[in-house]
C-alpha positions as CSV (number, residue, x, y, z in Angstrom):
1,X,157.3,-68.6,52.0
2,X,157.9,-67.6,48.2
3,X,160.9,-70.0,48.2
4,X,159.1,-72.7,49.5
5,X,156.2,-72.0,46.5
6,X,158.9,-71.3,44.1
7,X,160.3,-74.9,45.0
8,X,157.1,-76.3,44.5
9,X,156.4,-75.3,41.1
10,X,159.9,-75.7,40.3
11,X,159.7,-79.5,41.4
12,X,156.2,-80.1,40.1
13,X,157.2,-82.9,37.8
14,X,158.9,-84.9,41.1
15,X,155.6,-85.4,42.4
16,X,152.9,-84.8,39.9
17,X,150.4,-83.1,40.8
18,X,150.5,-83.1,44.0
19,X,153.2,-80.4,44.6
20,X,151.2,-78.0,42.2
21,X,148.3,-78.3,43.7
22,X,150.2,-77.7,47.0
23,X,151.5,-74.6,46.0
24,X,148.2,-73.9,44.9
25,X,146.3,-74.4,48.0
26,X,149.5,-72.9,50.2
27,X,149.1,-69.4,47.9
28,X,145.4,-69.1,48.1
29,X,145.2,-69.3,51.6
30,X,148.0,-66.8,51.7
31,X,146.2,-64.6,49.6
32,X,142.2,-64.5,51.8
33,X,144.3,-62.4,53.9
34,X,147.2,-60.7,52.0
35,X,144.9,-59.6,48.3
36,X,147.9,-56.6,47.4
37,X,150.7,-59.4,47.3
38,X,151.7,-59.5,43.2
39,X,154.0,-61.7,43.2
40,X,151.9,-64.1,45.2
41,X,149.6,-63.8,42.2
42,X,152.3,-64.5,39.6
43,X,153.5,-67.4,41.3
44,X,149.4,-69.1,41.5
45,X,149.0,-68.1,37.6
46,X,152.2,-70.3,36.9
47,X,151.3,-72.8,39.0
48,X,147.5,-72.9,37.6
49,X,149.6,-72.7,34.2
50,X,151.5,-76.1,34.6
51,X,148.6,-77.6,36.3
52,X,146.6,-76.8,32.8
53,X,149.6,-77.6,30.6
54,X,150.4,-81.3,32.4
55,X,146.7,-81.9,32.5
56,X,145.0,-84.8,30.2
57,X,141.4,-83.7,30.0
58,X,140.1,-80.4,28.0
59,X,137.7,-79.9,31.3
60,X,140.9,-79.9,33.4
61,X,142.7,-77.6,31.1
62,X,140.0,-75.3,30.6
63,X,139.0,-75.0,34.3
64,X,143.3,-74.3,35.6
65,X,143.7,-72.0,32.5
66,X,140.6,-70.3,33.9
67,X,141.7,-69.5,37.0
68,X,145.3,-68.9,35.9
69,X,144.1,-66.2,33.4
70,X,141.9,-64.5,36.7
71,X,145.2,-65.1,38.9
72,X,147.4,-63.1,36.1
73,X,144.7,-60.5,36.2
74,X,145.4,-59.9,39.4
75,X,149.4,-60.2,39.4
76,X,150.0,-57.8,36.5
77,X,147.6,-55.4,38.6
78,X,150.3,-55.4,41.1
79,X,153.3,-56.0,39.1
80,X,153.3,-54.4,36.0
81,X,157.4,-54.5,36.0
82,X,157.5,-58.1,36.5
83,X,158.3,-60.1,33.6
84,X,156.9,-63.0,35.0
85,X,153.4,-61.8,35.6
86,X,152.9,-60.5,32.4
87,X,154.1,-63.9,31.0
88,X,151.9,-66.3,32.7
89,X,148.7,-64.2,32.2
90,X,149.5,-63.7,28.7
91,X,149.8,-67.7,28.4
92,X,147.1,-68.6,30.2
93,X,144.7,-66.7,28.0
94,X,146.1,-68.3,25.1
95,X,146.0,-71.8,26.6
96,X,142.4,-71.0,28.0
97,X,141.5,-69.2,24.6
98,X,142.5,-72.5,22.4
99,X,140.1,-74.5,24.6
100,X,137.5,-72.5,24.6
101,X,137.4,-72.2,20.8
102,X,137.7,-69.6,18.6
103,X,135.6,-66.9,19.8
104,X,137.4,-66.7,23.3
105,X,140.3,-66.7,21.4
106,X,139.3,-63.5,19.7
107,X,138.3,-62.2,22.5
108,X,142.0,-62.8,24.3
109,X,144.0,-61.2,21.4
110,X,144.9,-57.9,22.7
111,X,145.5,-58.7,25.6
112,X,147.4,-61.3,25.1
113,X,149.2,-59.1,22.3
114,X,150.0,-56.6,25.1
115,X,151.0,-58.9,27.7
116,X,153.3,-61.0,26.0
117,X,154.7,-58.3,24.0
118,X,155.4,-56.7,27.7
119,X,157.3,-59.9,28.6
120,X,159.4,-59.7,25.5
121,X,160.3,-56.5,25.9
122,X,161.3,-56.9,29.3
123,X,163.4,-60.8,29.0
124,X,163.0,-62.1,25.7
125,X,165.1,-65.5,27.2
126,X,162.9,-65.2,30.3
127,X,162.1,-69.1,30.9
128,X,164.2,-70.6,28.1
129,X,162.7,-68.1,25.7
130,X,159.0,-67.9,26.5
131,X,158.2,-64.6,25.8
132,X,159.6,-65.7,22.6
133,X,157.9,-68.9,22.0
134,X,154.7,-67.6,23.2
135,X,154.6,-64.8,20.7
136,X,155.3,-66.8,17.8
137,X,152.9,-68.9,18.7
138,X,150.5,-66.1,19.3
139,X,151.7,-64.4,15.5
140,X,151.2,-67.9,14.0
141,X,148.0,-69.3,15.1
142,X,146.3,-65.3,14.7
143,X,144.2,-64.8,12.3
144,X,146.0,-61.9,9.6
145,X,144.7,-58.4,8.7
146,X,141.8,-57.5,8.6
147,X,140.5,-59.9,11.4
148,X,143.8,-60.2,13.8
149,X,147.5,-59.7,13.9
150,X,148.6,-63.3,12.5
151,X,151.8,-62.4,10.7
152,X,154.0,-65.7,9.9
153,X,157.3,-63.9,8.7
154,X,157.2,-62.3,12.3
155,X,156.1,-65.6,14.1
156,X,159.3,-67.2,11.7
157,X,161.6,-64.4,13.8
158,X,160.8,-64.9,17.0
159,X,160.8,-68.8,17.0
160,X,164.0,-68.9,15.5
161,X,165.7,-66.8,17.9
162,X,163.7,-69.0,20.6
163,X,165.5,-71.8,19.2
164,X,168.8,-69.7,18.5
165,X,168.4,-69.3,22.3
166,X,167.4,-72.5,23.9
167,X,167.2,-75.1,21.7
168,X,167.5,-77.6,24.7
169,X,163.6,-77.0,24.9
170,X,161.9,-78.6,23.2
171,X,159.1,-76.8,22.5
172,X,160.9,-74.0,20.9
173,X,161.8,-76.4,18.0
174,X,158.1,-77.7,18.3
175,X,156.2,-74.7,17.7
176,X,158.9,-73.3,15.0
177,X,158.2,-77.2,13.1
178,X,154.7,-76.4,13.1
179,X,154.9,-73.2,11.4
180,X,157.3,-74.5,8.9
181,X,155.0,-76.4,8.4
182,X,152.0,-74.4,7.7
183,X,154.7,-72.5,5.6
184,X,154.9,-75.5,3.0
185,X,158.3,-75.7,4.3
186,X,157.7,-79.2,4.9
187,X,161.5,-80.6,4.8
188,X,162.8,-77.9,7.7
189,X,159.5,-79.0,9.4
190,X,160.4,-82.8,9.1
191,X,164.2,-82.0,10.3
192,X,163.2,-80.4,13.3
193,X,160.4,-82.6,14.0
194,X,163.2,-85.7,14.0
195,X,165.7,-84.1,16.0
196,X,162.6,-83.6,18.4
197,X,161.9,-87.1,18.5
198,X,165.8,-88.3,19.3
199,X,166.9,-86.1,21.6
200,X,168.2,-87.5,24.7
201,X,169.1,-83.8,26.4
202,X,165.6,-84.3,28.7
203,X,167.8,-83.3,31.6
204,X,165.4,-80.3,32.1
205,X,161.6,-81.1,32.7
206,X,161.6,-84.8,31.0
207,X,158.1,-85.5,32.1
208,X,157.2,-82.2,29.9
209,X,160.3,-82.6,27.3
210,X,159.0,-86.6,26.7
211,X,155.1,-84.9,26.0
212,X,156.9,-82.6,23.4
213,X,158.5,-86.1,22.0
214,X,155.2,-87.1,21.5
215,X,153.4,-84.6,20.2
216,X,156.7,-84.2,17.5
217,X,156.0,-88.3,16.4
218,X,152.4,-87.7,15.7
219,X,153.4,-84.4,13.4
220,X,155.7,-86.7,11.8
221,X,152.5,-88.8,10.9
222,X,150.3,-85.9,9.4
């Protein structure tokens, strides 16, 4: 049962979207009649995360994010010594908070603080380095004292070792560009941003890695 979810998610760019939303459907019904099962709730919040990160609308993203952030909820209720629970939820929030605007996003920052900070404590190479890459993320795109916790050195820390760690994904180097960026660093930005754009080590995810591709070329433009 978890294997055959786990192998669903795992293989969800081999038949896009259908074996998300499979594993999806599959864990749902599960749970009508088995509500204490965490890690049935950790594996729906990373399948309703995918399902919002491969999706091209904002009404897509913000209604999977939605759900993923109510399916975390639930999983870190559960299974508050699993890395993965407190991962997902903590990445859903921000993926759901970004769409929602601002105000959501304020409204996700400790939890999201505690959650991912959780996560890193527990695996900080936890999916090649999410806990990671999601709190430098989180530490970049925070507002700073007095409002939030936005701290750039710290989000500069944490990417690097995301990249220090696996720099095969992409979106490590991604998110530390960006920041550089923002940093006025512009010619580390620009550096990682190209060696973005011509990798050819897509073994991993391509469908995902060639998005990250993408998103790099249009940074190059701005």
């Amino acid at each position: 049962m978890y294997e055959t979810w786990r192998d669903l998610i795992d293989e969800r760019e081999e038949d896009h979207p259908a074996h998300l939303v499979q594993a999806v459907n599959a864990i749902n019904t599960y749970l009508e009649n088995e509500e204490d099962d965490g890690i049935a709730w950790t594996l729906l919040s990373e399948a309703l995360y995918w399902l919002g990160e491969y999706a091209t609308s904002d009404e897509d993203k913000e209604k999977f994010h939605a759900q993923g952030v109510k399916a975390g909820e639930r999983a870190v209720s559960f299974s508050e010594e699993d890395v993965a629970a407190h991962l997902w939820y903590a990445a859903n929030m921000g993926s759901h908070g970004l769409i929602k605007g601002i105000m959501s996003s304020l409204f996700y920052i400790k939890p999201i603080e505690k959650h991912g900070s959780l996560a890193l404590e527990m695996e900080e190479d936890f999916f090649f380095g999410a806990p990671l890459r999601l709190m430098g993320r989180f530490y970049h795109q925070c507002p700073p004292w007095p409002v939030g916790p936005g701290d750039k050195k710290k989000a500069l820390s944490l990417l690097n070792r995301a990249v220090e760690l696996a720099p095969e994904f992409l979106l490590n180097r991604y998110f530390l560009a960006l920041l550089l960026k923002d940093m006025k660093r512009k010619a580390e930005a620009q550096s990682h941003l190209e060696a973005i754009t011509v990798s050819d080590d897509l073994d991993v995810y391509p469908v995902y890695q060639a998005m990250v591709q993408s998103w790099a070329r249009e940074a190059l433009k701005g």
